[in-house]
C-alpha positions in Angstrom: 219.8 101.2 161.6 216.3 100.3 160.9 212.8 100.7 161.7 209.8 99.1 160.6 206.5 96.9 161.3 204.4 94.3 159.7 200.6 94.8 158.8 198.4 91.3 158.9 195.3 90.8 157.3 193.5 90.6 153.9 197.3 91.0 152.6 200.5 91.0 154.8 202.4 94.2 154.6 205.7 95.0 155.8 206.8 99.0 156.3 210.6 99.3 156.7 213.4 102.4 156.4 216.9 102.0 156.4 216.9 105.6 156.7 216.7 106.1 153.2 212.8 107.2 152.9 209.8 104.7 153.6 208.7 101.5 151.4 206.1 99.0 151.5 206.2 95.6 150.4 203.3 93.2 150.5 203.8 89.3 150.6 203.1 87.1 147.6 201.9 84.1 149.1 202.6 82.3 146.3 205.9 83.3 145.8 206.7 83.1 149.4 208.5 86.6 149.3 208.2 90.4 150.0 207.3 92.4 146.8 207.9 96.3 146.7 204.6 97.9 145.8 205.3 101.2 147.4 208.5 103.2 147.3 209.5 106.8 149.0 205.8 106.7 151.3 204.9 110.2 152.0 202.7 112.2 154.4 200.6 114.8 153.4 201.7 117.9 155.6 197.8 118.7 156.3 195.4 116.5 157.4 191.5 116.1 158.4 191.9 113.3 161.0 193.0 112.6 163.9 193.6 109.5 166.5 193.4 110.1 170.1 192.1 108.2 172.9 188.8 110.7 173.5 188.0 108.2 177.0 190.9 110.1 178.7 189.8 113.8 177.9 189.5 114.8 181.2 192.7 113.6 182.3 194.7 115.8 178.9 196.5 118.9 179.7 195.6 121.9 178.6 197.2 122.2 175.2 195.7 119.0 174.0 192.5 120.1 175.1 192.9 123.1 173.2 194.2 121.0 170.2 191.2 118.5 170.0 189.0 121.1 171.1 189.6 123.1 167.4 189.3 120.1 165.2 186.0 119.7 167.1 184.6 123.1 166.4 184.8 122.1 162.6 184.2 124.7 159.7 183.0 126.9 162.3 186.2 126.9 164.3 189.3 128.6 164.1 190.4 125.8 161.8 187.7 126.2 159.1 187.4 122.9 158.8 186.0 119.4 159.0 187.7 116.6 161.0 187.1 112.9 161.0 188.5 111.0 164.4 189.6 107.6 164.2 191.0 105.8 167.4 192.0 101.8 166.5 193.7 101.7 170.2 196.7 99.9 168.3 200.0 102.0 167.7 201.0 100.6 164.6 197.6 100.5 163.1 197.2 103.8 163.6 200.9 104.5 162.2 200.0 102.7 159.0 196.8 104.6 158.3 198.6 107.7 159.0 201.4 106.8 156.4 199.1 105.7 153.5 196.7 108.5 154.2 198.0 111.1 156.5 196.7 112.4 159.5 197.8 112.5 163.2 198.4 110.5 166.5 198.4 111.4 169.7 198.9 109.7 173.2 199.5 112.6 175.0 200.7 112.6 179.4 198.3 112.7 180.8 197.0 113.7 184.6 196.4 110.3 186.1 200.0 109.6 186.6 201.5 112.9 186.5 205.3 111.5 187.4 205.3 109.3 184.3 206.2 111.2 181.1 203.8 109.2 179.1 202.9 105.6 178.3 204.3 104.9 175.1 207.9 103.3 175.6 210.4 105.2 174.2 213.3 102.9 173.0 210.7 100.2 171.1 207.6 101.8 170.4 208.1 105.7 170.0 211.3 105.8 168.7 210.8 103.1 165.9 207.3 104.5 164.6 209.0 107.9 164.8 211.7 107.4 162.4 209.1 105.9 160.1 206.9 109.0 160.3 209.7 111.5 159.8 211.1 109.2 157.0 208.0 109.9 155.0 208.1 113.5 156.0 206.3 113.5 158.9 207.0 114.9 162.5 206.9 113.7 166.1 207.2 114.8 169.4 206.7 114.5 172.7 204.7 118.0 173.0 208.4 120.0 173.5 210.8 118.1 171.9 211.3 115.5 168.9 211.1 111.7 169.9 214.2 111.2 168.1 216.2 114.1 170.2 215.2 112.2 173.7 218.0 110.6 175.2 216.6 107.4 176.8 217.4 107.3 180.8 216.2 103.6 181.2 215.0 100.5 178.7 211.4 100.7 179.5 211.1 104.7 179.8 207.6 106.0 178.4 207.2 108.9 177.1 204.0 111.1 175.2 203.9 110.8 171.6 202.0 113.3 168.8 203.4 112.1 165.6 202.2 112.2 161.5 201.3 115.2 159.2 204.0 117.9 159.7 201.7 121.1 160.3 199.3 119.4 162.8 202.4 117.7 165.3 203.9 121.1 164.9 200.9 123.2 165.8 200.2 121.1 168.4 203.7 121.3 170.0 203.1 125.4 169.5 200.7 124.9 172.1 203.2 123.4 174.2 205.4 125.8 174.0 203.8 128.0 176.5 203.9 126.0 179.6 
């Protein structure tokens, strides 16, 4: 029904769809109330940045490896261009910067506990920041399928997440594709 977060800081911010696009509102303290300052959010399709946990490299499979491994090369990669990391170890931090600038997210499965499907829960933390990111035309996906296509087994199931700018999750779900 709906699917949204709330930003603390310098200004309180609160992100919500009703599945009609994404909008911002930030809180008036004086008034005491939500005020819209920013209606139908979108994503850039393209991005230069990233957000991935670079402590777990060795642990990635190989398409994420791949993945990183090109926006590391820079303008003399196969990508042709410049990226800029950012990692603030907080889903919904990283969400937000992703919806007011772009850019992408991953928290890919990883080889330390190869029978879990990730570490992300799916129901409460994938699912929701999905939504948000395909509301503002993003994608996401778990590497071979979209979040939003998963049919949950169990409350607390976790799953891998790559979600933001359309053309990165979707290149690196290409990547995916031949396991």
């Amino acid at each position: 029904m709906a699917a949204g977060y709330c930003v603390y800081g310098p200004q309180t911010t609160l992100v919500l769809t009703v599945g009609d696009g994404v909008a911002m509102f930030t809180l008036d303290r004086e008034q005491g109330s939500f005020v819209l300052t920013e209606e139908n959010v979108q994503i850039p399709a393209d991005t230069k940045e990233f957000a991935i946990n670079m402590s777990n490299m060795r642990h990635w499979d190989t398409p994420v490896k791949r993945y990183i491994d090109e926006c590391l090369q820079g303008t003399e990669g196969p990508r042709g261009k410049d990226f800029n990391m950012r990692w603030i170890a907080s889903m919904v931090a990283d969400v937000h910067r992703i919806l007011t600038r772009g850019g992408v997210f991953l928290y890919p499965w990883d080889k330390r506990e190869p029978e879990k499907a990730g570490k992300l829960r799916l129901m409460y933390e994938a699912n929701p920041m999905s939504w948000l990111i395909e509301q503002a035309g993003g994608a996401a996906t778990n590497g071979k399928q979209r979040i939003l296509d998963i049919q949950p087994g169990k409350l607390h199931e976790r799953v891998s997440v790559m979600l933001g700018s359309k053309n990165e999750v979707e290149r690196v779900t290409s990547y995916h594709s031949g396991l």
